[in-house]
N, C-alpha and C positions, 0 to 999 in steps of 0.2 A: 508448949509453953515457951520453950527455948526459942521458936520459931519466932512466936508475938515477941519477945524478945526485942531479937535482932531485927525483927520487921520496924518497928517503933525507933530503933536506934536510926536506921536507915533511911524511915521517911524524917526523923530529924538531922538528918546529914542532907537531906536534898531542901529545906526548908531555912537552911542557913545559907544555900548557893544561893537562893531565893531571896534571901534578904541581903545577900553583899551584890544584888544585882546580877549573879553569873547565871543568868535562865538557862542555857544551855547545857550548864552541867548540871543544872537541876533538873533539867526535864531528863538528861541519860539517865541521872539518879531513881527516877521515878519509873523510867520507861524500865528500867531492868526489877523494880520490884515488881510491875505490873506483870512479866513474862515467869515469874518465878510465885506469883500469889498464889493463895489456896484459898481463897475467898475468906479473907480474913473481915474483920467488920471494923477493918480501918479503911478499906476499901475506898470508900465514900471521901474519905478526907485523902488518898492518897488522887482519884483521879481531878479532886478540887484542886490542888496544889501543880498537879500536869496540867488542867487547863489553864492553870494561871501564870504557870510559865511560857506554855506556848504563844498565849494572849499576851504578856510582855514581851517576848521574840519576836511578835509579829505575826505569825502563823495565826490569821482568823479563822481559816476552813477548820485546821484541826483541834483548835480551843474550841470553837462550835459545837464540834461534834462532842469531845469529852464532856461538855455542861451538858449534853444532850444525853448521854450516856446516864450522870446522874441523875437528871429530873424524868428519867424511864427508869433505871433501873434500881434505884433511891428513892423511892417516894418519900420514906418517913425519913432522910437523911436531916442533917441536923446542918446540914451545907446548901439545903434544897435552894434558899434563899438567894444564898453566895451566884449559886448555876444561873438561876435567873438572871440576875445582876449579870455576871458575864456572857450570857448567851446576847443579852441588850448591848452588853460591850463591844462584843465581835462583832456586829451590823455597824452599831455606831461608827467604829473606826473604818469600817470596810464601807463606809458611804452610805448602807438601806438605813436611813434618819427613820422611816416610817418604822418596819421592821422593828428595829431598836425600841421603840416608841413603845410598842405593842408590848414587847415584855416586861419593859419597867412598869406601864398602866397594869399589865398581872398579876406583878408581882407587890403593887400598891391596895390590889383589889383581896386576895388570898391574903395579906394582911398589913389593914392601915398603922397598925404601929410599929413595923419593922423598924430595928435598928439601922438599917439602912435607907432609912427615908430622907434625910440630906442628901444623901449621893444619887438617888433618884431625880428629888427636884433637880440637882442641878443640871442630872443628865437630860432631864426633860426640855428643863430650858438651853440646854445645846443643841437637841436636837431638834426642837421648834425652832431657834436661828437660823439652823444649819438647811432648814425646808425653808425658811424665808416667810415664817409663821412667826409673826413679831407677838401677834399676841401669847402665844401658847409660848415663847421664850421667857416675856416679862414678867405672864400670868405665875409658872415657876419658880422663874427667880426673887419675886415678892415672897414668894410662898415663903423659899430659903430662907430671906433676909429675918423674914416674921418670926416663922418657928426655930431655927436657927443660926441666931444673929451671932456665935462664936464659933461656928465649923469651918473645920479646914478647909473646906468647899470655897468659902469666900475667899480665900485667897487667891484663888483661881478666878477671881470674878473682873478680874481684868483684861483676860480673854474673853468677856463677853461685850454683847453693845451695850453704851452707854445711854440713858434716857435724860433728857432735861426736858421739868416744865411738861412732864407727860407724852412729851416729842419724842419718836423714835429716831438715832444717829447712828444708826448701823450703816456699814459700809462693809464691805468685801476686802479682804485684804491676806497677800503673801507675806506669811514670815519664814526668814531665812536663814536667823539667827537670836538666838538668847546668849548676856554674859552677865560676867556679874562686875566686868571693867569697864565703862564706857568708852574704852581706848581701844578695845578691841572691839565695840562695837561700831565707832564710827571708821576704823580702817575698811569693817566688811561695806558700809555704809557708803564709803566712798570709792572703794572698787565697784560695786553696784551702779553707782553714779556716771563714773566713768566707761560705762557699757551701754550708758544710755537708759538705766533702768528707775525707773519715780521712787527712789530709795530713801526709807525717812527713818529718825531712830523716836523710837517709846519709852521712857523713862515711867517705871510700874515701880512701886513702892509698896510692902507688903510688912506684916508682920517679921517675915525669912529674910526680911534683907531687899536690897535696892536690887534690883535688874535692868538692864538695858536690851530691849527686842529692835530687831534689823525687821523693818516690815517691807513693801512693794504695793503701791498701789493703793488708792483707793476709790475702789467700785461700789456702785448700790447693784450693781448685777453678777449674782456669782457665775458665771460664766465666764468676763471677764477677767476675773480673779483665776480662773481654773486654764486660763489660755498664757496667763503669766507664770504659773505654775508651773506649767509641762514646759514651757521654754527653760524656764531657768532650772528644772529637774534635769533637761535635756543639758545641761550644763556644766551638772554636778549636785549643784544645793541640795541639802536638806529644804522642803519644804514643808511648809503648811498652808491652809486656808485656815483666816478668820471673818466672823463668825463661826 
């Protein structure tokens, strides 16, 4: 009893590094209850919160694996959901869109009324862009606007393409900066400029406040996009690809 205890104190000590952003020490936090467990039946919620930190660090092979760990060895887990969701995450960001694709349609399928069915569409219509699958992006994000015209989700909806008049305007494009000064974002703006790079700024307006995005480029071929990318990674930047 003493044990469950201190187990529950513990995994809420790694659950606060977790939410002031510090994955790292959250994931030690975690990795050292996991070496000292006795198969407690928090089990489940401690290896949710390991994949979810390695999945914010970065580390997709070993997030992977731990969602994969609960949805084998957790069937009836009360997280089984969450595992899904992040198993689709780690492909998403690690580039297999297909892959990704396939667990959120599972996890839509095992059950259409999940709580998490905004974060789903939107992941769908990411991952449809992100293949170059305009319909299966817009087909989703109508879904979102419909059934969830007040989720956080849309705020994010500035990262995706833009439709007019039923027209799809999607372009390929490097970003290589977000601020929330326009002064800092046209200094990166215009060193980008000054290298010779098609550097432009985005002015995104959201519920959170005014942003300014440093983008590069705009391509209908992502390839293109992914050739500016690795230059300028080669260079230092933070990048992304949008779509």
């Amino acid at each position: 009893m003493l044990w469950t205890y201190a187990y529950c104190l513990d995994l809420d000590k790694a659950k606060v590094y977790f939410l002031k952003g510090d994955y790292k020490a959250g994931i030690v936090e975690c990795e050292k209850l996991m070496a000292k467990s006795t198969h407690s039946k928090d089990d489940d919620e401690l290896y949710y919160i390991l994949g979810l930190g390695y999945l914010k660090d970065g580390n997709l092979l070993r997030a992977s694996d731990i969602f994969e760990i609960i949805l084998k060895e957790f069937k009836e887990s009360p997280f089984k959901e969450e595992a899904l969701l992040g198993m689709g995450d780690s492909y998403l960001l690690g580039g297999d869109f297909q892959k990704a694709q396939g667990y959120y349609e599972d996890l839509i399928k095992i059950n259409p009324r999940t709580k998490l069915l905004a974060q789903l569409y939107f992941r769908l219509s990411q991952a449809g862009f992100k293949k170059g699958d305009i319909r299966q992006g817009k087909e989703y994000l109508d879904k979102l606007k419909r059934g969830f015209p007040l989720s956080p989700e849309l705020k994010l909806e500035a990262d995706l393409p833009i439709f007019q008049d039923g027209v799809s305007e999607i372009y390929y494009t490097v970003q290589v900066g977000s601020f929330s000064k326009s002064a800092n974002a046209k200094n990166l703006m215009q060193a980008l400029t000054k290298k010779g790079y098609a550097a432009y700024l985005e002015e995104v307006n959201s519920p959170g406040g005014t942003s300014y995005k440093v983008r590069v480029g705009k391509s209908r071929f992502r390839q293109e996009a992914q050739d500016i990318e690795r230059k300028l990674a080669q260079e230092g930047y933070p990048t992304k690809i949008f779509p």
